[in-house]
N, CA, C and O atoms as CSV, one atom per row, in Angstrom:
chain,resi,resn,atom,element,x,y,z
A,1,UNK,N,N,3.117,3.058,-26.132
A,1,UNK,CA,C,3.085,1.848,-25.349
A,1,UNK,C,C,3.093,2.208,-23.859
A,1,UNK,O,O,3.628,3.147,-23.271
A,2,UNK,N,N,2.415,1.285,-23.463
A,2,UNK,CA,C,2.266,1.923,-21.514
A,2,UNK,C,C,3.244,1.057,-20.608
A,2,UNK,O,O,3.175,-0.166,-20.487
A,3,UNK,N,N,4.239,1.962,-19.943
A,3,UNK,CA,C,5.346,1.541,-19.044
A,3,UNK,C,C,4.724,-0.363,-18.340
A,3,UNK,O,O,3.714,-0.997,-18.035
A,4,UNK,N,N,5.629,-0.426,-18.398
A,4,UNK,CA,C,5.628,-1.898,-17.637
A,4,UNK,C,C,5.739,-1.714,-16.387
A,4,UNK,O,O,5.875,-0.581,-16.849
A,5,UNK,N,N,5.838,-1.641,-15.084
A,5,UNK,CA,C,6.151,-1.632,-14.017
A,5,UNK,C,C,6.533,-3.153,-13.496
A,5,UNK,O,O,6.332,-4.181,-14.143
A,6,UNK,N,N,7.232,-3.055,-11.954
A,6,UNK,CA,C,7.240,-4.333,-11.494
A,6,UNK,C,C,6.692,-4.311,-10.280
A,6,UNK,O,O,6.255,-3.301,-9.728
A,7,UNK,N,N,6.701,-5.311,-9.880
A,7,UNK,CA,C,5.999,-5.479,-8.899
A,7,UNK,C,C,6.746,-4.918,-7.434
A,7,UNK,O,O,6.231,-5.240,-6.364
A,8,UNK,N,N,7.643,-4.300,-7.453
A,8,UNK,CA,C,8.582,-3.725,-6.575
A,8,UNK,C,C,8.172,-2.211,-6.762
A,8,UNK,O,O,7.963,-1.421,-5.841
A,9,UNK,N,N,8.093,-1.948,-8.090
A,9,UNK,CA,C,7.668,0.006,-8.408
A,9,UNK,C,C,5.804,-0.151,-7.739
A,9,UNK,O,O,5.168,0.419,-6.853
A,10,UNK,N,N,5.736,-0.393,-7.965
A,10,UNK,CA,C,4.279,-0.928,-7.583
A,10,UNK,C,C,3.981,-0.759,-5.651
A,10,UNK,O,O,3.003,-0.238,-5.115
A,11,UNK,N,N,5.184,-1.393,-4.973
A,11,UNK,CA,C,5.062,-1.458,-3.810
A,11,UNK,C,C,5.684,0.110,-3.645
A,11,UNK,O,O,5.378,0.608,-2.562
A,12,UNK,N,N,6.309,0.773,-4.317
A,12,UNK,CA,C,7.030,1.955,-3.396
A,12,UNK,C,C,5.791,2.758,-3.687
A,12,UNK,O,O,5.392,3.415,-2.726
A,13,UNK,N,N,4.911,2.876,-5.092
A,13,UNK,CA,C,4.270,3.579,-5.237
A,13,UNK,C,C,3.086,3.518,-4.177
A,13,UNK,O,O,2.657,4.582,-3.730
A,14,UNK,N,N,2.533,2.289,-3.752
A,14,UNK,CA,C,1.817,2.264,-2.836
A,14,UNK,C,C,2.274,2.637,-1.476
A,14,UNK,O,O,1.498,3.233,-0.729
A,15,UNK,N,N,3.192,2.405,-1.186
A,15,UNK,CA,C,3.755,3.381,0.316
A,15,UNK,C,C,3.384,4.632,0.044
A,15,UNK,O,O,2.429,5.218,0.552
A,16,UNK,N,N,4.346,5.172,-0.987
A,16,UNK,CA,C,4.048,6.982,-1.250
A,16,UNK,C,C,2.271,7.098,-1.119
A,16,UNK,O,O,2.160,8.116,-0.436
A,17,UNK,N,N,1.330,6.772,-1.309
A,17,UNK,CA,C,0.285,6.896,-1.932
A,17,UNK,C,C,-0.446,6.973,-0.308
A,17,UNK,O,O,-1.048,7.899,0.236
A,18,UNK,N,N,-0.134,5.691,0.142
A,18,UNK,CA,C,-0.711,5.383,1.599
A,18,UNK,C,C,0.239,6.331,2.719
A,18,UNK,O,O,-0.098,6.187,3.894
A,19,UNK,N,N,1.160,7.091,2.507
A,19,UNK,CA,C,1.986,7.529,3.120
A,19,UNK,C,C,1.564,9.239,3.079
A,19,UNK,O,O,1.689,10.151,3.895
A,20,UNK,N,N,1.154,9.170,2.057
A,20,UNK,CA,C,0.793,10.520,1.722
A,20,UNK,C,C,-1.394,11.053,1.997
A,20,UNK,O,O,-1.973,12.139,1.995
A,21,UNK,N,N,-1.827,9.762,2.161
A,21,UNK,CA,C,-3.457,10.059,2.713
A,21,UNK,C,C,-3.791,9.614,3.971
A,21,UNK,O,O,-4.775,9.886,4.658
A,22,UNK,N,N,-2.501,8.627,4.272
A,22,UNK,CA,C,-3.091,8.176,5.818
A,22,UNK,C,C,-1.807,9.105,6.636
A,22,UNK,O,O,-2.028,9.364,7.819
A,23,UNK,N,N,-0.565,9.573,6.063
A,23,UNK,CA,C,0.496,10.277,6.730
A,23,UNK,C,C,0.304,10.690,8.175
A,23,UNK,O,O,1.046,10.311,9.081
A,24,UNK,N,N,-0.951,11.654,8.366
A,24,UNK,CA,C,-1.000,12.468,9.572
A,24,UNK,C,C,-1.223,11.513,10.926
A,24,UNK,O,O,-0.706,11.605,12.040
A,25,UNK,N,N,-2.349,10.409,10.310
A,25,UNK,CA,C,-2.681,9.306,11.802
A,25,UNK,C,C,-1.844,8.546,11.663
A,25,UNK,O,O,-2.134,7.540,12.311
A,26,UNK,N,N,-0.362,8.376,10.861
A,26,UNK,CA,C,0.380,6.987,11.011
A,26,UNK,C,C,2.050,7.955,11.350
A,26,UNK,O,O,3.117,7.341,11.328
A,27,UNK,N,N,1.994,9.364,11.618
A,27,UNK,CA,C,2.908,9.914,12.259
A,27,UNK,C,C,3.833,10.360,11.840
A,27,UNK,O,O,4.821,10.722,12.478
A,28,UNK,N,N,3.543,10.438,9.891
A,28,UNK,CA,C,4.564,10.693,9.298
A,28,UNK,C,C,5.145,12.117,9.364
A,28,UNK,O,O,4.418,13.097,9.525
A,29,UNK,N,N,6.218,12.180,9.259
A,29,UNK,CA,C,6.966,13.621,9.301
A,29,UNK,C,C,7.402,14.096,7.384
A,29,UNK,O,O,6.986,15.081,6.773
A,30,UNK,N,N,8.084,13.295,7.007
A,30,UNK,CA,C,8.346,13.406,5.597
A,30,UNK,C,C,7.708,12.740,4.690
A,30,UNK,O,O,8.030,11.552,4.715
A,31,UNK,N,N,6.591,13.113,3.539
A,31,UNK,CA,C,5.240,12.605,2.891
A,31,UNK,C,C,6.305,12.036,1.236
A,31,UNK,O,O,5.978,11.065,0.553
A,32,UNK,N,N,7.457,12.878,0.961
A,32,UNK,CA,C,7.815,12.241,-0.255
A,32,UNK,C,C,8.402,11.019,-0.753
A,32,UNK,O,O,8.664,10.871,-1.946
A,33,UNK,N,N,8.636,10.051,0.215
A,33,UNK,CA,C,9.615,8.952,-0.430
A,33,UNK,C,C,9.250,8.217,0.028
A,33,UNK,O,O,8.717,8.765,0.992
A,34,UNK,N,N,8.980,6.605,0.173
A,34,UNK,CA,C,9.074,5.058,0.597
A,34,UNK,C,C,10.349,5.542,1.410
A,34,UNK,O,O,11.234,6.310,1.033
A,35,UNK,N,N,10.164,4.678,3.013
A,35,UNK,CA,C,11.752,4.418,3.230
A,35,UNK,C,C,12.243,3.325,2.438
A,35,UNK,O,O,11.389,2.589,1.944
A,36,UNK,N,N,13.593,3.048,2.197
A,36,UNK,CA,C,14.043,1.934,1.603
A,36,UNK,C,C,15.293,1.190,2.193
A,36,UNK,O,O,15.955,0.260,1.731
A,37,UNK,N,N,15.438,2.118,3.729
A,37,UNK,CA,C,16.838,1.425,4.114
A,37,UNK,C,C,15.903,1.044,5.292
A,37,UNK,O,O,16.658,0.869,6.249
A,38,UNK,N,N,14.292,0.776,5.784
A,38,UNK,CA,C,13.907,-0.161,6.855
A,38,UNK,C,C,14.535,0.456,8.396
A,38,UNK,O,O,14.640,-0.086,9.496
A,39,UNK,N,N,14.876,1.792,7.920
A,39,UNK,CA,C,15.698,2.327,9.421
A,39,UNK,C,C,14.109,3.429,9.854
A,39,UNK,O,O,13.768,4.469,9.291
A,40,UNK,N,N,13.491,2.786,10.896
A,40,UNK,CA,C,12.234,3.796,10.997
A,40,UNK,C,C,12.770,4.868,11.872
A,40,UNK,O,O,13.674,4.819,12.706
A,41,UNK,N,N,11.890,5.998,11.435
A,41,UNK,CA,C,11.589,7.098,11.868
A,41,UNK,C,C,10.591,7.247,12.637
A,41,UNK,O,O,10.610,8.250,13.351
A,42,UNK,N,N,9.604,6.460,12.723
A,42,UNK,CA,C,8.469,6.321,13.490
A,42,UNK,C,C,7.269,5.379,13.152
A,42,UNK,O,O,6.919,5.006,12.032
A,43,UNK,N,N,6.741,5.091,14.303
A,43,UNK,CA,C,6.179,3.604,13.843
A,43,UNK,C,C,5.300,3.926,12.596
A,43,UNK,O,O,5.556,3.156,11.670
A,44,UNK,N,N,4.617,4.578,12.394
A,44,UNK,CA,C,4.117,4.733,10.947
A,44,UNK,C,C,5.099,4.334,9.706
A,44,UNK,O,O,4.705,3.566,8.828
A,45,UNK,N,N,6.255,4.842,9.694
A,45,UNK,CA,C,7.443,3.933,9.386
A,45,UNK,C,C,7.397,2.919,9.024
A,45,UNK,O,O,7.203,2.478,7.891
A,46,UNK,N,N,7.678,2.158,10.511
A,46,UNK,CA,C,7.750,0.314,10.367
A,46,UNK,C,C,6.128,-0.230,10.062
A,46,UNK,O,O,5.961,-1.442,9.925
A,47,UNK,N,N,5.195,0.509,9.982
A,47,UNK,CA,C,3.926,0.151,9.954
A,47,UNK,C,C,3.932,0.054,8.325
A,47,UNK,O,O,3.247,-0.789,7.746
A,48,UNK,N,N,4.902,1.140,7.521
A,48,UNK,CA,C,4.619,1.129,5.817
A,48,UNK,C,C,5.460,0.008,5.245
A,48,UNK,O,O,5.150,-0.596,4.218
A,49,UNK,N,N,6.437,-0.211,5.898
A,49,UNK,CA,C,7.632,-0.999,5.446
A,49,UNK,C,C,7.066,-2.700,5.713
A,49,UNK,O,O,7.182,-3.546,4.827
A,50,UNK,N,N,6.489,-2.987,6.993
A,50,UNK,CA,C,6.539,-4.632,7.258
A,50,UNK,C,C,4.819,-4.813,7.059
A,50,UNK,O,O,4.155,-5.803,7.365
A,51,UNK,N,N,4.271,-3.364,6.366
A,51,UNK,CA,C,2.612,-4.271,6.080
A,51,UNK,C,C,2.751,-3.900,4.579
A,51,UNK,O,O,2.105,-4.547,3.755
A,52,UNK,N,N,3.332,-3.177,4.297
A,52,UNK,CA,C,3.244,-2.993,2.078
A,52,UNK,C,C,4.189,-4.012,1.620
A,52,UNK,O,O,5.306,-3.895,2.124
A,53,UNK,N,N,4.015,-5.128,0.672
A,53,UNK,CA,C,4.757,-5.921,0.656
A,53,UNK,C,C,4.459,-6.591,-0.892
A,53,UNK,O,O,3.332,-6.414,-1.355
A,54,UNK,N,N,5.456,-7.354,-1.688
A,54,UNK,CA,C,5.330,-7.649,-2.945
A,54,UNK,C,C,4.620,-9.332,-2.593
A,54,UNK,O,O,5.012,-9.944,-1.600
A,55,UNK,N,N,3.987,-9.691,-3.159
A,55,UNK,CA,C,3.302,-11.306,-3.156
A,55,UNK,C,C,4.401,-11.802,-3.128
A,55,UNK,O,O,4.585,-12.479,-2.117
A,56,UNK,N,N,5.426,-11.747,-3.980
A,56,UNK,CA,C,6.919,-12.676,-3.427
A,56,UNK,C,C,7.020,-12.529,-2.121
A,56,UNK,O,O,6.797,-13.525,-1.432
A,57,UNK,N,N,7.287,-11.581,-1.631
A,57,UNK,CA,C,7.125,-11.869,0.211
A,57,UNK,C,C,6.203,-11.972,1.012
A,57,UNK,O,O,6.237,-11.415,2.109
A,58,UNK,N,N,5.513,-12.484,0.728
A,58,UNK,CA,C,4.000,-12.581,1.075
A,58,UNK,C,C,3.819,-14.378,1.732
A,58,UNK,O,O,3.299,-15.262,1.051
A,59,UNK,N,N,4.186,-14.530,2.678
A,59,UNK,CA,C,4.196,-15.793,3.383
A,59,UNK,C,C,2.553,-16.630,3.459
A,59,UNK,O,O,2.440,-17.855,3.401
A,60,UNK,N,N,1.634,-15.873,3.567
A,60,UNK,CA,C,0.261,-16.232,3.668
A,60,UNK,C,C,-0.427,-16.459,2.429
A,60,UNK,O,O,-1.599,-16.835,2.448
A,61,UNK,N,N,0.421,-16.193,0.949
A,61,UNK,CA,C,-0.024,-16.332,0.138
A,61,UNK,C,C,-1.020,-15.739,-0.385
A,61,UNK,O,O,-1.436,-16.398,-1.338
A,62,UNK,N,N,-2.006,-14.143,-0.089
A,62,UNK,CA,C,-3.408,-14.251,-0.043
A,62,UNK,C,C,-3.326,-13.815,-1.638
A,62,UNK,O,O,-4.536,-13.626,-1.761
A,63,UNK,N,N,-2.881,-13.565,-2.739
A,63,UNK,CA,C,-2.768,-13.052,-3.437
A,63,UNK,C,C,-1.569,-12.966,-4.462
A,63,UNK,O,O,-0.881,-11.973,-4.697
A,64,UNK,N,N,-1.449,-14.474,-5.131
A,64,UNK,CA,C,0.357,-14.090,-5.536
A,64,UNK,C,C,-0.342,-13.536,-7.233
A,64,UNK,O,O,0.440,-13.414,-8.176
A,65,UNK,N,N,-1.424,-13.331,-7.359
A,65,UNK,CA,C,-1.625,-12.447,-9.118
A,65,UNK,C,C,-1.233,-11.089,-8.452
A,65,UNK,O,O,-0.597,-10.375,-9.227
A,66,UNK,N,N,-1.467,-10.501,-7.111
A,66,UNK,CA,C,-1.692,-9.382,-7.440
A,66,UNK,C,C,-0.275,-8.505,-7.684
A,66,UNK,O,O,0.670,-9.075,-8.229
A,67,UNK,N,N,-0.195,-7.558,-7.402
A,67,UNK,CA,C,1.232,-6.755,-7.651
A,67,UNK,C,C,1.950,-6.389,-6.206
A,67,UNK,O,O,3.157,-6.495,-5.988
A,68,UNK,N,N,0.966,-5.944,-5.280
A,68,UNK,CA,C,1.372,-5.877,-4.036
A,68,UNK,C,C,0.213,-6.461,-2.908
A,68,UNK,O,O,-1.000,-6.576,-3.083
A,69,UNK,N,N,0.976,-6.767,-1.765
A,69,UNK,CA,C,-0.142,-6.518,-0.423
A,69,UNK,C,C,-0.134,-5.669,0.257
A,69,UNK,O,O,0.905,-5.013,0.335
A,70,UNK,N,N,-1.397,-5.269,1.131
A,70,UNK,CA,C,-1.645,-4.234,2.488
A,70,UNK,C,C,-1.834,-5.043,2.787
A,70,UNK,O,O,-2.601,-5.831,2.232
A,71,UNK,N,N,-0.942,-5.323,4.278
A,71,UNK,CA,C,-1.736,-6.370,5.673
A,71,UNK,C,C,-2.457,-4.809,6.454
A,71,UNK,O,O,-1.920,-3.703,6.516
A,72,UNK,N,N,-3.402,-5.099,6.814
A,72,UNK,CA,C,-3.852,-3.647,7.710
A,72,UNK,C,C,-3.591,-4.235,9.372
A,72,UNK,O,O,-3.762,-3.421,10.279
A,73,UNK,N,N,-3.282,-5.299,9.629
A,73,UNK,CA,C,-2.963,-5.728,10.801
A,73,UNK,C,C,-2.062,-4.777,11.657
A,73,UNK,O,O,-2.477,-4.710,12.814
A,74,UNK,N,N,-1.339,-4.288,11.503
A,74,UNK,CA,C,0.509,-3.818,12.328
A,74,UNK,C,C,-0.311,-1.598,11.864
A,74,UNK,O,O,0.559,-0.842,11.432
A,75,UNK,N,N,-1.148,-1.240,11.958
A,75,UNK,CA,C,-1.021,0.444,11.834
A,75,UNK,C,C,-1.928,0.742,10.371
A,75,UNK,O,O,-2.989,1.347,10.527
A,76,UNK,N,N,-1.679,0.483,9.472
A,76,UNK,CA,C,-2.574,1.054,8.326
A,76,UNK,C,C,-3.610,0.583,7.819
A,76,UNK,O,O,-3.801,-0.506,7.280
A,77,UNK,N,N,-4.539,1.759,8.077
A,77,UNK,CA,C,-6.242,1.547,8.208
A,77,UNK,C,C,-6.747,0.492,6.778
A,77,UNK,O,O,-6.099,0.288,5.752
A,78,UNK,N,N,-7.951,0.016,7.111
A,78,UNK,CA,C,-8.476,-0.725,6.108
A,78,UNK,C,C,-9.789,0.111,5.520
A,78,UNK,O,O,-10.021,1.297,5.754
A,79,UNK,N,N,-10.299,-0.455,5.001
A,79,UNK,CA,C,-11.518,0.052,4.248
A,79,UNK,C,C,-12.761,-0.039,4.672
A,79,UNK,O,O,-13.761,-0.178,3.967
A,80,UNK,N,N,-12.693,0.062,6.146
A,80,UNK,CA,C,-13.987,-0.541,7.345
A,80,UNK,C,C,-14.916,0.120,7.147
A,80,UNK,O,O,-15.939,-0.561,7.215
A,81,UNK,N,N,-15.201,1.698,6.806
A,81,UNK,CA,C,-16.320,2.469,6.851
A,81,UNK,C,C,-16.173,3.755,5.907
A,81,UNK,O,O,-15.065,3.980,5.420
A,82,UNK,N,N,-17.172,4.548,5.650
A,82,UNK,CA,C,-17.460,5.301,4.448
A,82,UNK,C,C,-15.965,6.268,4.391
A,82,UNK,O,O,-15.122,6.098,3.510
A,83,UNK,N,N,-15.906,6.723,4.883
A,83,UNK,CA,C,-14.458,7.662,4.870
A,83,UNK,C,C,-13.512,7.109,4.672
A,83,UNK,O,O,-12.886,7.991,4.084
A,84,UNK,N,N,-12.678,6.025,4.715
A,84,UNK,CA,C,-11.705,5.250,4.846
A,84,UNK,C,C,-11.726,4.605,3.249
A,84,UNK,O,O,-10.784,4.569,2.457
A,85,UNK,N,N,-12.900,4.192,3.089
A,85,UNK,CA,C,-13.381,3.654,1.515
A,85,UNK,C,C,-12.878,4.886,0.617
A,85,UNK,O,O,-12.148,4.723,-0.362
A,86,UNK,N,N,-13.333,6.102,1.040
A,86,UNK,CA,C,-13.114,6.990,-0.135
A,86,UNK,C,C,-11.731,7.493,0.112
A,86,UNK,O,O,-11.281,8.303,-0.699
A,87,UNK,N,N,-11.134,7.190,0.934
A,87,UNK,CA,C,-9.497,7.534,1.003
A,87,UNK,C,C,-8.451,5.992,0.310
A,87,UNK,O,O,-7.272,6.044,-0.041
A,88,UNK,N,N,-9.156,5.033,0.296
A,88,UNK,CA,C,-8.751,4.212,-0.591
A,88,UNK,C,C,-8.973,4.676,-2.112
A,88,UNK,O,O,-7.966,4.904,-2.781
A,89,UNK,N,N,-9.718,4.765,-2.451
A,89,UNK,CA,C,-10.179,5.449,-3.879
A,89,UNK,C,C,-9.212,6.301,-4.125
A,89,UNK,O,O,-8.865,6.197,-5.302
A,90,UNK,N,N,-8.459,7.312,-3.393
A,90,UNK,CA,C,-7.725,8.262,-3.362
A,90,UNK,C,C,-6.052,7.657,-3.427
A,90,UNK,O,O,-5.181,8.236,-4.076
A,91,UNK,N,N,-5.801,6.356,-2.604
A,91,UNK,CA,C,-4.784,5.830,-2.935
A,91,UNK,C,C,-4.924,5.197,-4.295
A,91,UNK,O,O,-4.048,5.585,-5.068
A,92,UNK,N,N,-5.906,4.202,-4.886
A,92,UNK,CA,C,-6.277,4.105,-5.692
A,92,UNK,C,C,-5.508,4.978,-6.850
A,92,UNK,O,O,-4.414,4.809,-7.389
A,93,UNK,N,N,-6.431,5.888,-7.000
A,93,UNK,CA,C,-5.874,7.418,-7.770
A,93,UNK,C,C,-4.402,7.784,-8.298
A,93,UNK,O,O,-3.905,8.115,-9.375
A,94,UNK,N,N,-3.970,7.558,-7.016
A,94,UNK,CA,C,-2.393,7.887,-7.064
A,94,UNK,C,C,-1.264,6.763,-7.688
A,94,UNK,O,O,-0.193,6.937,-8.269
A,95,UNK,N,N,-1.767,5.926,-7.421
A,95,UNK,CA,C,-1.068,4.720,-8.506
A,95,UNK,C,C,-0.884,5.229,-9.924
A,95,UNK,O,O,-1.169,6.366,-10.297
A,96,UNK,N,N,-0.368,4.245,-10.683
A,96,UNK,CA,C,0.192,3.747,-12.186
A,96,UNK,C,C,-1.312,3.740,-12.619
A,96,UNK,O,O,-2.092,3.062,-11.952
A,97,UNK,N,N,-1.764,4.449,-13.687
A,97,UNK,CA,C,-2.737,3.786,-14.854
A,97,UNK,C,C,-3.072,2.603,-14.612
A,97,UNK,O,O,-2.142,1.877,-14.963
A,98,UNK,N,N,-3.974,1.972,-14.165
A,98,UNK,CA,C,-4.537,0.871,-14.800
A,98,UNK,C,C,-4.434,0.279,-13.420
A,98,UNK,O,O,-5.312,-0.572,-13.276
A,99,UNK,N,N,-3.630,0.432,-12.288
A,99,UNK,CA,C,-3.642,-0.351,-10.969
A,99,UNK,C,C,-5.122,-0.037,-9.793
A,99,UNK,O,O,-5.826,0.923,-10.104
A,100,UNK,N,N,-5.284,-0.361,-9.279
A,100,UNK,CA,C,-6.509,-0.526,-8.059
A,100,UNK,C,C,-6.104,-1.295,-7.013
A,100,UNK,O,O,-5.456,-2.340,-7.073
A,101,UNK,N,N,-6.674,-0.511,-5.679
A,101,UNK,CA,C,-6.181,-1.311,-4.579
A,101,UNK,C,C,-7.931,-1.910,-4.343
A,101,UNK,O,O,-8.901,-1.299,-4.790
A,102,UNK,N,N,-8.027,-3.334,-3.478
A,102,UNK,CA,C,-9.080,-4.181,-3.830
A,102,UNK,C,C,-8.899,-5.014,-2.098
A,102,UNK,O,O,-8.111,-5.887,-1.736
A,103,UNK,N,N,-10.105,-4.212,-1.257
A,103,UNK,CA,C,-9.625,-4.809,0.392
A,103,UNK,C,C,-10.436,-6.698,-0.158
A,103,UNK,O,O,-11.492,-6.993,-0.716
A,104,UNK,N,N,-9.377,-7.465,0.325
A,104,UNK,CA,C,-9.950,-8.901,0.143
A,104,UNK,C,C,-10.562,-9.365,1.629
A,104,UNK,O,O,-11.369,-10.293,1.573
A,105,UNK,N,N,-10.301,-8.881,2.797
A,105,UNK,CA,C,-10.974,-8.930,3.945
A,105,UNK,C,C,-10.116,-8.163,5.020
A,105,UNK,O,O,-9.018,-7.634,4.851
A,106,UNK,N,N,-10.927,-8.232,6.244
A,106,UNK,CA,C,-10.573,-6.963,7.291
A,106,UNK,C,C,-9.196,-6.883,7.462
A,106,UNK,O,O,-8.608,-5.938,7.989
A,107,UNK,N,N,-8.638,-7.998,6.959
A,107,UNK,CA,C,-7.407,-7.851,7.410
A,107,UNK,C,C,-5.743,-7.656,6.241
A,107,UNK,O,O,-4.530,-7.485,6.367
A,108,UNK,N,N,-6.528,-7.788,5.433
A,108,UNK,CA,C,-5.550,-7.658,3.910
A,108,UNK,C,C,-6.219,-7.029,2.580
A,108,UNK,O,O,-7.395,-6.687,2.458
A,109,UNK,N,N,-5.356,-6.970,1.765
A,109,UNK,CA,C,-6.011,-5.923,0.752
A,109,UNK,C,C,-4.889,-5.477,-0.554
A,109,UNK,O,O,-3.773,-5.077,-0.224
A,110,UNK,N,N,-5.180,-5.553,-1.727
A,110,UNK,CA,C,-4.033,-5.917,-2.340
A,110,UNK,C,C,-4.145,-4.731,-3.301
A,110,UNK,O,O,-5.130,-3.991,-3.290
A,111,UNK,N,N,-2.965,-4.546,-4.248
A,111,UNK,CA,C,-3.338,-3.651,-5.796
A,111,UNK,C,C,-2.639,-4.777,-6.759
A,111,UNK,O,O,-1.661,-5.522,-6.694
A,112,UNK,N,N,-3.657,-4.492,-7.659
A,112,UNK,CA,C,-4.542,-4.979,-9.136
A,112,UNK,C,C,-4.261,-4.352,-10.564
A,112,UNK,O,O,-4.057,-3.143,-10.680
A,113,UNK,N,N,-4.260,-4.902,-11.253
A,113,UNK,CA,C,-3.734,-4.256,-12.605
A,113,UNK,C,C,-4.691,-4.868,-13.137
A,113,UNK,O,O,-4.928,-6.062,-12.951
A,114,UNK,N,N,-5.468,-3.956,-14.000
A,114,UNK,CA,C,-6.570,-3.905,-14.958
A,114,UNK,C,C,-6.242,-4.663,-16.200
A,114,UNK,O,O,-5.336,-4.370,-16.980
A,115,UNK,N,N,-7.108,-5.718,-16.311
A,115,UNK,CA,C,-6.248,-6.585,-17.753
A,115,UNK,C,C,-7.476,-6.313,-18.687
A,115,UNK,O,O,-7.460,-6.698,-19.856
């Protein structure tokens, strides 16, 4: 049977994921963990923490099926051009079985669970 996740494992996994391919341009120093106590280390930091977010906290609503949001607004890149696309694919990758991240426009972008 294939793990259940929630929609909270879902968001740390996407930090780690985006933390670990965009790390170098968003200033990260340490690539292994989500922060989880919101105490930044550097704006790449507060850039993973107040734009990766569960649709429960998701005030704009763009997406309450999905599992998580990317706002790319506040530091982390979107899927604007060929390189950036294939480094999504790569976050993509690094997820749970069956999840996909899916840009819904320039400015947000969510992960998806394969039904």
């Amino acid at each position: 049977m294939t793990k259940q996740y929630t929609n909270e494992e879902i968001k740390e996994e996407t930090q780690k994921a985006v933390k670990r391919i965009f790390g170098d341009s968003l200033g990260f120093l340490d690539f292994d963990e989500p922060s989880r106590n919101h105490v930044y280390g550097s704006s790449g930091e507060q850039a993973l923490c107040e734009s990766i977010y569960t649709p429960e906290e998701d005030a704009g609503e763009w997406s309450p099926t999905s599992a998580t949001i990317i706002n790319h607004e506040h530091g982390i890149p979107g899927a604007n051009n060929n390189t950036l696309i294939e480094a999504w694919f790569e976050v993509s990758d690094m997820l749970p079985d069956d999840y996909y991240v899916e840009q819904l426009n320039g400015a947000i972008s969510a992960v998806y669970k394969l039904r």
